[in-house]
N, CA, C and O of each residue as an XYZ file, in Angstrom:
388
protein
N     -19.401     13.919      6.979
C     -20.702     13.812      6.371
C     -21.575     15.000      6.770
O     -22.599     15.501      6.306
N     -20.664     15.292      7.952
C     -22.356     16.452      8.331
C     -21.904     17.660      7.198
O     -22.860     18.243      6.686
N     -20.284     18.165      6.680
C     -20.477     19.146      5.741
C     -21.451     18.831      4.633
O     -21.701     19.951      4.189
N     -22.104     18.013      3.970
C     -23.267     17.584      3.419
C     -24.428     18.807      3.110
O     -25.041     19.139      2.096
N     -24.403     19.321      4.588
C     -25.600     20.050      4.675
C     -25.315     21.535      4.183
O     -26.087     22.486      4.057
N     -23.735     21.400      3.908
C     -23.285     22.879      3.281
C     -23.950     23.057      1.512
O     -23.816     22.098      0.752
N     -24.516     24.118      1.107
C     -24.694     24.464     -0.172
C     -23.416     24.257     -0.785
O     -23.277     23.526     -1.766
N     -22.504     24.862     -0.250
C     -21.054     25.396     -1.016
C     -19.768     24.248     -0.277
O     -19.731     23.970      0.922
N     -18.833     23.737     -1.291
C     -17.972     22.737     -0.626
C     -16.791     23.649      0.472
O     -16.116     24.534     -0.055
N     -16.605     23.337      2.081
C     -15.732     23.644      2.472
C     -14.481     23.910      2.075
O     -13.762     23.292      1.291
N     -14.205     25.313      2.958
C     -12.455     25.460      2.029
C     -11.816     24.590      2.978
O     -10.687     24.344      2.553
N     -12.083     23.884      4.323
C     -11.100     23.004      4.844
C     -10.680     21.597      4.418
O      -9.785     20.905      4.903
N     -11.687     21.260      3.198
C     -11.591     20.124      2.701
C     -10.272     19.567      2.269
O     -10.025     20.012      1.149
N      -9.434     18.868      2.647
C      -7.781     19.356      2.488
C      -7.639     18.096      1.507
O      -6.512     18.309      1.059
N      -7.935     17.305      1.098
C      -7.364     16.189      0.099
C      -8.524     16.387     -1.127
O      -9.594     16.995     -1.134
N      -7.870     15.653     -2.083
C      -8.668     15.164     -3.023
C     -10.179     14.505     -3.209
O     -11.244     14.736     -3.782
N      -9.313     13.153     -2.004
C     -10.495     12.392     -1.798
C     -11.687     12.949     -1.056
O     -12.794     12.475     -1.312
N     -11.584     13.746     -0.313
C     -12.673     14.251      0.373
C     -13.416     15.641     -0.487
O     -14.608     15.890     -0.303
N     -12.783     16.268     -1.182
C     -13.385     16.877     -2.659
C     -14.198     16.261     -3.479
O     -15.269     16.720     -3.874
N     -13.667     15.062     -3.805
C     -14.387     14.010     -4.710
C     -15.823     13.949     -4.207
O     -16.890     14.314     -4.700
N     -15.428     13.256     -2.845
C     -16.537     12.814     -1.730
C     -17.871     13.729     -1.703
O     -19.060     13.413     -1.724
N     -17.141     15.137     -1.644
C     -18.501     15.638     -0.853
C     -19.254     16.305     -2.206
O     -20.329     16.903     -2.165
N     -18.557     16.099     -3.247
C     -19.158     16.984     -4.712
C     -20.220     15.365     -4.894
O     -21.360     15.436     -5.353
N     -19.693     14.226     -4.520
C     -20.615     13.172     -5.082
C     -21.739     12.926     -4.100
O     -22.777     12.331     -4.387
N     -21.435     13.451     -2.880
C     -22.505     13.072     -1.176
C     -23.473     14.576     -1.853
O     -24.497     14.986     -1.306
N     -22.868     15.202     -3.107
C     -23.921     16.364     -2.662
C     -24.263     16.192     -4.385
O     -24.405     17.319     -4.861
N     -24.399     15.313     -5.231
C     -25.398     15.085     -6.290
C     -24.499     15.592     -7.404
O     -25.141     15.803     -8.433
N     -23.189     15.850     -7.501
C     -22.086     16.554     -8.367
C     -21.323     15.244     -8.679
O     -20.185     15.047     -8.254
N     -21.872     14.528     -9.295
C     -21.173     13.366    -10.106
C     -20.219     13.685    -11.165
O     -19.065     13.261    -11.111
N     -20.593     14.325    -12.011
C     -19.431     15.126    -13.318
C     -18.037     15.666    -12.685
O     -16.902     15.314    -13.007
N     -18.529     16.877    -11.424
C     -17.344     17.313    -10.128
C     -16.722     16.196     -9.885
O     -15.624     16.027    -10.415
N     -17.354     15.045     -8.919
C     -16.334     13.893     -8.711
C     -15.646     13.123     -9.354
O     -14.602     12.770     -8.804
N     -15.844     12.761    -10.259
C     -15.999     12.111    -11.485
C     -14.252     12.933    -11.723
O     -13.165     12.554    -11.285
N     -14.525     13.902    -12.408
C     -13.412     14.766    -12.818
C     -12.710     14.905    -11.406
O     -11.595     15.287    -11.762
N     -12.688     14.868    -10.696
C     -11.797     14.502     -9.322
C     -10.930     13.335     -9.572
O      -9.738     13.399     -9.874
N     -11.526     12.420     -9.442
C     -11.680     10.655     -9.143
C     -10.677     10.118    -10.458
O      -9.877      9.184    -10.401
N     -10.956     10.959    -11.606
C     -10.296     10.158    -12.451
C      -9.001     10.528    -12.628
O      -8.276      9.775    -13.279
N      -8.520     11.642    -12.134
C      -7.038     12.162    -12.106
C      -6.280     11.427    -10.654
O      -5.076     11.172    -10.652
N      -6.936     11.219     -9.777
C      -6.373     10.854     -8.906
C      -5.199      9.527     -8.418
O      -5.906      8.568     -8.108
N      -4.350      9.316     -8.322
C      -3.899      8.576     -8.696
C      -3.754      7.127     -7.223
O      -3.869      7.378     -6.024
N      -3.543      6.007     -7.697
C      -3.354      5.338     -6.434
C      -4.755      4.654     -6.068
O      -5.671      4.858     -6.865
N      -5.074      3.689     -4.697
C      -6.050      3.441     -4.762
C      -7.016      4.113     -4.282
O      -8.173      3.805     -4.571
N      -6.724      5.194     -3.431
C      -8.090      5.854     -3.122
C      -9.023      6.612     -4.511
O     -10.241      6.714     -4.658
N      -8.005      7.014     -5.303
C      -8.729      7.718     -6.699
C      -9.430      6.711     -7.910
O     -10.119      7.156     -8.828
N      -9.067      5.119     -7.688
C      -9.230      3.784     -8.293
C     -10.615      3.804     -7.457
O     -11.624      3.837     -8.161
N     -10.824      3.788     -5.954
C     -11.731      3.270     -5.162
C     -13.551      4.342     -5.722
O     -14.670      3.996     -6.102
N     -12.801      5.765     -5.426
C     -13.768      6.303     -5.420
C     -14.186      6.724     -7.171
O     -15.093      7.477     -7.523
N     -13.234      5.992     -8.050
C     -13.987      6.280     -9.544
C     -14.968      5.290     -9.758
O     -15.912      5.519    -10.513
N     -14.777      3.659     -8.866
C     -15.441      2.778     -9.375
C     -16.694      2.832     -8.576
O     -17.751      2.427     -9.058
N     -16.611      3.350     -7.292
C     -17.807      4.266     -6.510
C     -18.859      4.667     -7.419
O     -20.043      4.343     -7.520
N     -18.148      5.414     -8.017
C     -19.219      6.762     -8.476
C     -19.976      5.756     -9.985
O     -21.189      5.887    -10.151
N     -19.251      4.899    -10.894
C     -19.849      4.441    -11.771
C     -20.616      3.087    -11.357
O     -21.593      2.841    -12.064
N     -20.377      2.306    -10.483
C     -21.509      1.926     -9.595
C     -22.734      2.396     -9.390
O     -23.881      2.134     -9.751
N     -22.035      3.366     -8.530
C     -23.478      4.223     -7.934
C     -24.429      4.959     -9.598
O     -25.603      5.299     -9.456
N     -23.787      5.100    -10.931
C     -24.488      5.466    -12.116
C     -25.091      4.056    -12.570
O     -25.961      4.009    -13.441
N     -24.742      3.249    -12.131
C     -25.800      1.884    -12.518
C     -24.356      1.729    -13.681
O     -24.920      1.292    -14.684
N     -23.117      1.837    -13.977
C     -22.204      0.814    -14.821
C     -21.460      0.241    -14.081
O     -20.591      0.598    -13.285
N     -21.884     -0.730    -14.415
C     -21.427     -2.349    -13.207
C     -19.957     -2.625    -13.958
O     -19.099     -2.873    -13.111
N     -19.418     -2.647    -15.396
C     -18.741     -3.042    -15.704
C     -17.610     -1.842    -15.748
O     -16.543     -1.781    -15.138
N     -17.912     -1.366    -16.221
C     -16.750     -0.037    -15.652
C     -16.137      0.256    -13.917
O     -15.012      0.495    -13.477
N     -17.517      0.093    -13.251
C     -16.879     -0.274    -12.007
C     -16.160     -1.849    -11.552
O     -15.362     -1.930    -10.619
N     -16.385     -2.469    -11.979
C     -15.587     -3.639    -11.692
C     -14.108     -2.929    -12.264
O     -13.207     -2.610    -11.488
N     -14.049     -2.783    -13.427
C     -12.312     -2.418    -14.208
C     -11.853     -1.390    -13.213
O     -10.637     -1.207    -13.142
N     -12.467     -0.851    -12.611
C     -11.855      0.428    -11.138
C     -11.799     -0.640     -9.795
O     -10.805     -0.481     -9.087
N     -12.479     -1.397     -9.494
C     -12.768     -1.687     -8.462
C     -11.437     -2.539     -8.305
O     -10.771     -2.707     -7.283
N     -11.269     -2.933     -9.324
C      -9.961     -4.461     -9.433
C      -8.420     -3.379     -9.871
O      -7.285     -3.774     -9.602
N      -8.695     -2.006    -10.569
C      -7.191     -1.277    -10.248
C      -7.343     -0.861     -8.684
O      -6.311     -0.974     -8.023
N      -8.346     -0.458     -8.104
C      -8.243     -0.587     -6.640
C      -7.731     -1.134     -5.742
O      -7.197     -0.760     -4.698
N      -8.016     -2.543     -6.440
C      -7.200     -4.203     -5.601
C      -8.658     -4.203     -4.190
O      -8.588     -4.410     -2.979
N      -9.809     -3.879     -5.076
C     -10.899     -4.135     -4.073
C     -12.001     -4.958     -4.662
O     -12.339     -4.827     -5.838
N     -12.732     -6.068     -3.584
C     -13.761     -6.511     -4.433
C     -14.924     -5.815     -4.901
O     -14.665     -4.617     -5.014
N     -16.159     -6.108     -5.232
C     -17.005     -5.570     -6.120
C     -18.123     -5.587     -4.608
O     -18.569     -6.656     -4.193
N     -18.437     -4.298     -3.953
C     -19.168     -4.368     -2.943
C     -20.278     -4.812     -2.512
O     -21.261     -4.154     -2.855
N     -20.463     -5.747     -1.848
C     -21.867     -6.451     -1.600
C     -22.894     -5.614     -1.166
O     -23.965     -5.493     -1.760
N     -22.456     -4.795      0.289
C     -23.343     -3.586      0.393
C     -24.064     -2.278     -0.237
O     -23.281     -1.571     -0.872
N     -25.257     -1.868     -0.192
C     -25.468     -0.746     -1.510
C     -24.538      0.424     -1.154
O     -23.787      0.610     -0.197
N     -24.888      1.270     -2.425
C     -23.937      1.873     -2.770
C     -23.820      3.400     -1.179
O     -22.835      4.116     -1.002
N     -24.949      3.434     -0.450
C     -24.836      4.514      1.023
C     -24.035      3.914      1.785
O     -23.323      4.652      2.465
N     -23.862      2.477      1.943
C     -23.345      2.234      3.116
C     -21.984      2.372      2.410
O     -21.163      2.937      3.133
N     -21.481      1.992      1.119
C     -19.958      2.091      0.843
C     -19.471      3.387      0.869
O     -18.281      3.492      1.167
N     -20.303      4.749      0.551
C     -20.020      6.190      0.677
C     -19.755      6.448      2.124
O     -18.886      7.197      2.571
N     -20.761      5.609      2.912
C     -19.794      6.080      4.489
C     -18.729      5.562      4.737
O     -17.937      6.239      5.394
N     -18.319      4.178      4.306
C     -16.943      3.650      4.612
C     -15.932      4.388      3.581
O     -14.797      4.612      4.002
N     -16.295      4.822      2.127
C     -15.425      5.804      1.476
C     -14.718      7.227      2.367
O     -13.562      7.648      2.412
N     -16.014      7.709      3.025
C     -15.735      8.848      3.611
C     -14.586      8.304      4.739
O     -13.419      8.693      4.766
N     -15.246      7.222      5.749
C     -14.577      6.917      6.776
C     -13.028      6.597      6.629
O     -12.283      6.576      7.609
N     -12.514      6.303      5.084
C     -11.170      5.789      4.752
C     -10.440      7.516      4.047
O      -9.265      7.675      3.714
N     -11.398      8.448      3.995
C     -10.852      9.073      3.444
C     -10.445     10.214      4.267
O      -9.622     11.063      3.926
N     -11.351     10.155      5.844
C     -10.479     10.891      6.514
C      -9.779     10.129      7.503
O      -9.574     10.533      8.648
N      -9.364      8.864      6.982
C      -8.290      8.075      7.774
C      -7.365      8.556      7.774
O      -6.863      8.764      8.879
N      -6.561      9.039      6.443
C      -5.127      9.726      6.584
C      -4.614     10.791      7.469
O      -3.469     11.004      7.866
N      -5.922     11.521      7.725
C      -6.631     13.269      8.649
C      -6.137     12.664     10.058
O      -5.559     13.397     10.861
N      -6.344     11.508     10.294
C      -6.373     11.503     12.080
C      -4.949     10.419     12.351
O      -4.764      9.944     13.471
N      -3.979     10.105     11.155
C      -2.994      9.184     11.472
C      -2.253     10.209     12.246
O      -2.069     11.394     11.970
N      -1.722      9.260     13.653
C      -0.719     10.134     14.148
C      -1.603     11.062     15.632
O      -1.162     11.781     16.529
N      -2.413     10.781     15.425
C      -4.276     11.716     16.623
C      -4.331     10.608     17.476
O      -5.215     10.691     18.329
N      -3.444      9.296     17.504
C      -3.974      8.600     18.501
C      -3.687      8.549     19.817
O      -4.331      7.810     20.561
């Protein structure tokens, strides 16, 4: 989260999901968006129904949220961008323990 404060997206950004992430943590919805929807699997399911949530379409995000195999988030949409982020550099530290 702290790259956030970068103008320009890091070249260390090494996955998808964290591309997606920081084009949408930094107001580039169309960027993520076009990320999110090629992505395949549930992290690219998780963070498409993210982003149309977070645009106020509830029903489009439900049809992502459920190819996700996730429920429809009770918490608003900041606190799910930190647990997005937090799952997305889960894969980054498997194996760091």
């Amino acid at each position: 989260m702290d790259s956030l404060k970068f103008k320009t997206m890091p070249k260390d950004l090494s996955t998808e999901a964290l591309k997606a992430l920081w084009l949408a943590g930094s107001g580039d919805w169309e960027g993520a968006h076009a990320i999110a929807q090629d992505m395949p699997g549930v992290m690219g399911s998780w963070i498409h129904a993210y982003l149309h949530r977070e645009e106020g379409d509830y029903w489009n995000a439900e049809y992502w949220y459920n190819r996700a195999g996730k429920p429809f988030p009770k918490c608003d949409v900041k606190d799910e961008f930190k647990i997005l982020v937090k799952a997305g550099l889960a894969p980054l530290s498997e194996g760091f323990n």
